[in-house]
KEDO-59947 format. One record per residue (C-alpha): x, y, z. Coordinates in steps of 0.02 Angstrom, whole numbers, plus 50000, padded with zeros to 5 digits. Layout:
BEGIN
      x      y      z
      X      Y      Z
...
***
This chain:
BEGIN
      x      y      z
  53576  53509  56667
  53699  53446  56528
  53848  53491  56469
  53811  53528  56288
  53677  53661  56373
  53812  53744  56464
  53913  53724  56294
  53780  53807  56203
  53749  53947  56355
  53948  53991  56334
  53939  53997  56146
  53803  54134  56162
  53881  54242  56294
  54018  54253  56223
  53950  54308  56053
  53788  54400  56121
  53696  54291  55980
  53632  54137  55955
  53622  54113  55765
  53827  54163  55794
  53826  54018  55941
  53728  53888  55833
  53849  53906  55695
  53987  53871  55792
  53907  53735  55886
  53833  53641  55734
  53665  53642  55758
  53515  53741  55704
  53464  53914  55813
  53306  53835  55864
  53369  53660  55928
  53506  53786  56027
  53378  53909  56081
  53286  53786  56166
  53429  53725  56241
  53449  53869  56327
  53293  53899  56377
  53260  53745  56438
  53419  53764  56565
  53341  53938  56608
  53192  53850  56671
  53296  53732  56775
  53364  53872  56843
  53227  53968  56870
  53315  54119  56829
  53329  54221  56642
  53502  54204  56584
  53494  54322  56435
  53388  54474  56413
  53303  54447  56237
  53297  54634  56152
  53211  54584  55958
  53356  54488  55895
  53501  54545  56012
  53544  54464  56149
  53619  54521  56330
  53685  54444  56472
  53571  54476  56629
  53648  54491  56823
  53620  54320  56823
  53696  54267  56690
  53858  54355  56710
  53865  54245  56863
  53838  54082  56788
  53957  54097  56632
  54106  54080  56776
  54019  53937  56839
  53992  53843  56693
  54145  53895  56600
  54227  53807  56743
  54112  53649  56759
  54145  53619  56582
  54333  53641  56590
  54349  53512  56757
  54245  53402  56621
  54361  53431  56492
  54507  53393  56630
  54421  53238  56648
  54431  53189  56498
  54605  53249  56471
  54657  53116  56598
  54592  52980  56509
  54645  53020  56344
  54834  53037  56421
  54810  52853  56470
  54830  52831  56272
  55021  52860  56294
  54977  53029  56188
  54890  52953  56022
  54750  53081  56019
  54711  53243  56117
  54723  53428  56068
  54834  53577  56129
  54805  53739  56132
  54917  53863  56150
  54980  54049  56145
  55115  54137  56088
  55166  54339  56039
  55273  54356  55908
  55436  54386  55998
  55426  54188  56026
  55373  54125  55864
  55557  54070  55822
  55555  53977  55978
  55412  53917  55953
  55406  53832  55776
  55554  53749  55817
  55477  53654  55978
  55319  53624  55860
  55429  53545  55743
  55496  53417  55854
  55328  53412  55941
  55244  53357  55783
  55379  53214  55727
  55348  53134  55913
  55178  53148  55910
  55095  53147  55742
  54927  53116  55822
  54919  53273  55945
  54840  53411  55871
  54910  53586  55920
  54794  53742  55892
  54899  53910  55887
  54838  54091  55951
  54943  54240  55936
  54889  54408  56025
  54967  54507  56135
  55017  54478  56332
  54855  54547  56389
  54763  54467  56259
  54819  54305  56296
  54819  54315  56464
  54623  54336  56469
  54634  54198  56358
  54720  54109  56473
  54602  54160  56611
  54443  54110  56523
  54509  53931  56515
  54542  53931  56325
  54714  53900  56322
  54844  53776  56401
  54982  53898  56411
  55039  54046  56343
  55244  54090  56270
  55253  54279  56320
  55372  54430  56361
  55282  54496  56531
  55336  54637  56637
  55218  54594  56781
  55105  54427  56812
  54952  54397  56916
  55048  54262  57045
  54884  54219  57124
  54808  54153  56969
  54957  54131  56869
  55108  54019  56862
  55245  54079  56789
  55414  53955  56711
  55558  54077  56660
  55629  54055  56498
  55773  54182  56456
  55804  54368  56490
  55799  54476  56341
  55814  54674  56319
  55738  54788  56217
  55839  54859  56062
  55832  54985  55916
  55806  54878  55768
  55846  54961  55588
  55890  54920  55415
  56069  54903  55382
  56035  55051  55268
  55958  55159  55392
  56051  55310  55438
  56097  55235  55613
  56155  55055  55584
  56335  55100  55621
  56282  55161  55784
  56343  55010  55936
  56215  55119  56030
  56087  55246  56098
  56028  55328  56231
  55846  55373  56282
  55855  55570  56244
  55919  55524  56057
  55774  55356  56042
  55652  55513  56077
  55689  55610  55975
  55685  55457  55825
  55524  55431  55713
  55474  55259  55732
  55351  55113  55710
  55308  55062  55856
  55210  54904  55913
  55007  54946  56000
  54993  54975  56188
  54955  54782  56232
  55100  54746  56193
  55245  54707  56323
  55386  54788  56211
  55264  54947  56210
  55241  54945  56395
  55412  54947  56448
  55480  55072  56310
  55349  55216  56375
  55358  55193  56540
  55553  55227  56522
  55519  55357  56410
  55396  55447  56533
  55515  55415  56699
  55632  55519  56618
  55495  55630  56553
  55523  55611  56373
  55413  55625  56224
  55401  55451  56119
  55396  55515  55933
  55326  55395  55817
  55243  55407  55655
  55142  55224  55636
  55077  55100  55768
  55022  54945  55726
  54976  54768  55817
  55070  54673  55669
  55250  54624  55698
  55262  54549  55534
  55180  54716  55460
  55330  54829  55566
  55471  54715  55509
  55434  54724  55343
  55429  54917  55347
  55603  54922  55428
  55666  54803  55279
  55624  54973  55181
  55783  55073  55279
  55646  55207  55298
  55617  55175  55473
  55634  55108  55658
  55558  55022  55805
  55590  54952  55963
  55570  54755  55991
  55668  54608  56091
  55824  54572  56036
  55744  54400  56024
  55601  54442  55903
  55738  54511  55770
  55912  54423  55803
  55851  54285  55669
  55846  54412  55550
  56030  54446  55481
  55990  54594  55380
  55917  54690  55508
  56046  54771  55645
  55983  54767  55839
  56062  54918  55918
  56053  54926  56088
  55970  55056  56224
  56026  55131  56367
  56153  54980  56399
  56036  54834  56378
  55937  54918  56534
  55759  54901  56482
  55737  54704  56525
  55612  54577  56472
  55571  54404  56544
  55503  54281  56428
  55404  54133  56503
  55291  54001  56480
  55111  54044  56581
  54957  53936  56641
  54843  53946  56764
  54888  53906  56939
  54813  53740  57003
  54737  53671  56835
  54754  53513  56759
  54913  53523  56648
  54895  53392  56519
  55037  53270  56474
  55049  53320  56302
  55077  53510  56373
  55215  53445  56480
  55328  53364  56351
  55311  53535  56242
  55364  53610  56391
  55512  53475  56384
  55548  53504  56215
  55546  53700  56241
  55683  53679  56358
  55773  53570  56244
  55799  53698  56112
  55833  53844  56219
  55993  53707  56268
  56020  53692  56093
  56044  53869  56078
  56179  53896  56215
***
């Protein structure tokens, strides 16, 4: 068994096709077909059903994706280790952020970047959910998210800062003079609000459905970008951290219910894995510019 086979075997789970896998791999579909199938007969067992030119996942195969998913990540630990020994002259980092963070982020990734030229940093954005299954399927170092709950037994979790949620309009909207709102008025509000995976969402309904209130809105979309840029119109409203907007001096952050509907932002990774030494000193430099900021 080798490691580009389980490589290969990952590639085509997770995109139920090999020409899909072989791309992404670099090689042709053949030399990556019989790859696989070569590892299948080591096995002794069928790892993918073969229906004309789909391709499923059978019992058994579900089953060894885990496995190899994590044999190739304690490789890739491995070989973390050793590349650290290089006092940080070459490895990659991979991490993930929601928008609410960005600001934070880009200015860590600035100073990250001077100190370490070499170190190259891959970015996914998503939301909580989404990148916590990222986080889960060993794709990412750590995540930068606003989370109203965490998985403790698979998930360590560094607090940041404590935000709140907000009513975030154009100062030409109809209620930027307001200094603030309550829940029955928010509900009665058209807005833009963010989709359901996201943390901002989460909270905001399930304080609107405690106290058995409708949530009115007219768009939803999984773009921040997208819903800030509608705001900037004065035509409408949403609900977001006060971190995401406070950046932004023409928009006005009123807030709800007396700053009641809290956020935590943290940094995530999985509990007991390997946490590389160029993901430490961005955790070091994260810190820095929160201190900055006080």
């Amino acid at each position: 068994m080798e490691l580009r086979q389980l490589h290969y075997f990952i590639k085509a789970a997770e995109n139920l096709s090999f020409t899909e896998a072989a791309h992404q791999s670099f090689v042709t579909q053949s030399a990556l077909s019989q790859q696989i199938k070569n590892l299948e007969q080591e096995l002794g067992l069928l790892l993918f059903n073969r229906i004309g030119k789909r391709i499923q996942l059978t019992e058994a195969g579900v089953l060894f994706l885990e496995k190899a998913r994590h044999t190739l990540k304690n490789a890739e630990n491995a070989k973390q280790q050793m590349i650290d020994f290089q006092n940080l002259k070459i490895g990659v980092l991979y991490i993930g952020v929601t928008y609410g963070l960005t600001a934070l982020l880009t200015k860590t990734l600035i100073s990250f970047s001077e100190k370490y030229p070499l170190i190259k940093v891959k970015i996914s954005f998503g939301t909580s959910d989404e990148l916590l299954e990222k986080l889960k399927s060993n794709t990412l170092d750590f995540i930068l998210s606003f989370q109203d709950t965490t998985d403790t037994k698979t998930i360590t979790t560094i607090p940041l800062f404590e935000s709140f949620l907000v009513l975030v309009v154009h100062h030409s909207h109809p209620y930027a003079n307001k200094t603030h709102i309550n829940l029955k008025e928010l509900s009665t509000l058209p807005l833009v609000v963010t989709d359901k995976g996201f943390t901002a969402r989460k909270v905001l309904e399930t304080t609107i459905n405690k106290h058995k209130l409708p949530l009115n809105y007219h768009i939803e979309l999984d773009h921040v970008p997208t819903i800030i840029q509608l705001i900037e119109t004065g035509k409408w409203a949403t609900v977001l951290t006060k971190y995401t907007t406070e950046h932004l001096p023409y928009l006005k952050s009123i807030p709800i219910q007396k700053n009641k509907l809290r956020l935590n932002a943290g940094i995530r990774y999985l509990t007991g894995n390997y946490q590389k030494k160029a993901a430490k000193v961005f955790l070091e430099l994260i810190f820095d510019k929160l201190k900055e900021n006080d």
